[in-house]
C-alpha positions, -999 to 999 in steps of 0.1 A, spaced: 163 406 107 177 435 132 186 457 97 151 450 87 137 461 116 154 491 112 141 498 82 108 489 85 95 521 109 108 546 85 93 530 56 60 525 77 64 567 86 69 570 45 39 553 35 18 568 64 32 607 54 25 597 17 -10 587 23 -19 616 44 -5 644 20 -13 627 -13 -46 647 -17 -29 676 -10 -3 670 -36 -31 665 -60 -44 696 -56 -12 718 -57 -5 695 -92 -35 703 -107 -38 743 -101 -9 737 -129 -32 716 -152 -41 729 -184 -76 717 -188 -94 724 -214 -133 713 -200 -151 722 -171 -137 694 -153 -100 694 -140 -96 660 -134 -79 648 -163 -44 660 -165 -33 675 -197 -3 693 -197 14 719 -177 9 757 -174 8 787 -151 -17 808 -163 -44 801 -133 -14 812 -110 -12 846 -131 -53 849 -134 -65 834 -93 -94 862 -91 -109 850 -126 -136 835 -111 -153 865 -84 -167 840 -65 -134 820 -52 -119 852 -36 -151 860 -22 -163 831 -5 -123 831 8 -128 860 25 -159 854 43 -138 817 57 -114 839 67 -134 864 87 -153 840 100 -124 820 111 -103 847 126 -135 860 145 -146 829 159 -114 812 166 -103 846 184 -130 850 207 -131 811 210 -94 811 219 -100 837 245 -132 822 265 -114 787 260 -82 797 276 -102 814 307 -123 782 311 -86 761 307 -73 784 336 -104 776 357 -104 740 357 -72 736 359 -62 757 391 -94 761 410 -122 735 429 -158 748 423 -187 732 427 -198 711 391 -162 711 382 -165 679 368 -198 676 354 -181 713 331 -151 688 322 -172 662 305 -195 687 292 -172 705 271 -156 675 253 -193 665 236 -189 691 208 -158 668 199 -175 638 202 -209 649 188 -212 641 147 -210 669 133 -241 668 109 -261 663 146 -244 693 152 -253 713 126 -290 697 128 -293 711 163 -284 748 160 -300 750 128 -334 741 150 -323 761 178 -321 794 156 -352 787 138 -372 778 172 -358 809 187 -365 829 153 -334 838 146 -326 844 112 -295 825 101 -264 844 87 -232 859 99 -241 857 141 -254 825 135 -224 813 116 -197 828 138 -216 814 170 -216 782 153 -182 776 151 -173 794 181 -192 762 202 -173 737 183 -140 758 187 -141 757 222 -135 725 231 -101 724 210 -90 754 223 -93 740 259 -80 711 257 -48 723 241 -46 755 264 -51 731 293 -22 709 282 -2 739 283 -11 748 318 -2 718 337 33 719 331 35 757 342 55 761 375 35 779 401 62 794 417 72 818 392 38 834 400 43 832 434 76 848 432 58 877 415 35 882 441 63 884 462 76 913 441 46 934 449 33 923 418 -12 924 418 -29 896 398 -36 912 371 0 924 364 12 885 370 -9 874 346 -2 897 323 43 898 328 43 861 342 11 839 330 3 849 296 39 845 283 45 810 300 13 799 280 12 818 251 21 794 227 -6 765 242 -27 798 230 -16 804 195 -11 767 192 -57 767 201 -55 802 174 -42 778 146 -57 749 154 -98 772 159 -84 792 128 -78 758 105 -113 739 117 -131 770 109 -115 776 77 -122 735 65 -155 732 82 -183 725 58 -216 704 74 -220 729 103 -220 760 79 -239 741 55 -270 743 82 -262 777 100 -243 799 72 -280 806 55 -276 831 29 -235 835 34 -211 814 13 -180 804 28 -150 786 5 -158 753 16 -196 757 7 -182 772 -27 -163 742 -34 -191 719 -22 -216 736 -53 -192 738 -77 -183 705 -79 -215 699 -97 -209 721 -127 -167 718 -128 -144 732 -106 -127 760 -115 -83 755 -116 -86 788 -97 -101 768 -67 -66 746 -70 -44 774 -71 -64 793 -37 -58 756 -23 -22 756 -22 -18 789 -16 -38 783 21 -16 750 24 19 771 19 11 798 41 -5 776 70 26 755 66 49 783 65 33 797 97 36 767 115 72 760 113 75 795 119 59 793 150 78 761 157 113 778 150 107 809 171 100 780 200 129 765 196 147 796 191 133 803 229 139 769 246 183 781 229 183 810 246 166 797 281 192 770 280 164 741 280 
């Protein structure tokens, strides 16, 4: 019983990891499908020509790089705001202090199609025509909420007296934030970059109401999968998955590289 026990979490991990990544190993096995229809769902047989020909279709690469503009604007600016509004509630008393912390968790807990629903009538009530701003604002709201909450996290373990000790050293605000602050917290930062960057990149119901005439990737994918989607759209899939992956254990490597040479 006690060697069973053992070996029941790991296999419990196994069967969790498996289910969470089997999709994603479905898509990186079929951008090597050689498919012969419009559908490529159906496996039958192995090549590498969609790796050698990813901007056959002009709309994939396309609607990629609207995503990623989007994504890098928004979750850049959203990163910013959130990690001012993360410093404020954490180190200062104001008056509706708490009324701001419950307020800026509802874009997490609102559906997202309610969401969507709600700018989409906001812009039109306003008369604001829907495209780019409208899409870039839209995901900034969402953004912010992430970004705070994981900036925040970062903050409450940073030790004050490092600060203070700069202050000591002559040192004005500004300059402690910049030589002290910002480097304690920086990756709580990039950690809310990543995070903004990926939600952006995936979402699809709030672009689907306040894109209007822009296409992003996940809007592609959505009307495509009516008429057959390409291999092309496989092969841009694993690509995003390798390079997010290989950014994140980057970023986790060059922490742990840090934490060596602090002697944590």
């Amino acid at each position: 019983m006690a060697r069973l026990k053992r070996l029941l979490l790991p296999a419990y991990l196994g069967l969790g990891l498996l289910y969470l990544f089997l999709p994603v190993l479905v898509v990186i096995l079929f951008s090597f499908n050689d498919n012969q229809g419009r559908f490529n769902v159906r496996w039958q047989g192995f090549t590498i020509r969609h790796w050698l020909e990813p901007f056959r279709v002009d709309d994939i690469p396309r609607s990629l790089l609207v995503s990623v503009v989007v994504a890098l604007v928004s979750s850049a600016i959203a990163t910013a705001i959130g990690t001012l509004i993360a410093l404020a509630l954490t180190r200062y008393r104001f008056k509706g202090r708490a009324p701001t912390n419950i307020l800026l968790f509802f874009p997490m807990a609102t559906p997202e199609v309610v969401m969507g629903s709600s700018l989409l009538g906001l812009f039109v009530a306003t008369r604001f025509s829907t495209g780019w701003l409208t899409l870039i604002l839209a995901h900034i709201l969402f953004i912010i909420s992430y970004a705070v909450a994981t900036v925040r996290a970062r903050i409450v373990g940073f030790d004050r007296h490092l600060e203070e000790a700069s202050m000591d050293l002559y040192a004005d605000e500004w300059v402690t934030f910049r030589k002290v602050t910002l480097p304690m917290i920086m990756p709580g930062v990039f950690a809310a970059f990543l995070l903004g960057f990926a939600l952006s990149l995936d979402d699809f119901v709030v672009s689907n109401f306040t894109a209007g005439p822009i296409q992003t990737y996940p809007l592609y994918v959505w009307g495509a999968a009516r008429r057959g989607i390409p291999p092309q759209a496989n092969v841009w899939g694993t690509i995003i998955f390798v390079v997010t992956v290989t950014v994140m254990l980057f970023f986790l490597w060059g922490q742990k590289r840090r934490q060596r040479r602090v002697g944590v």
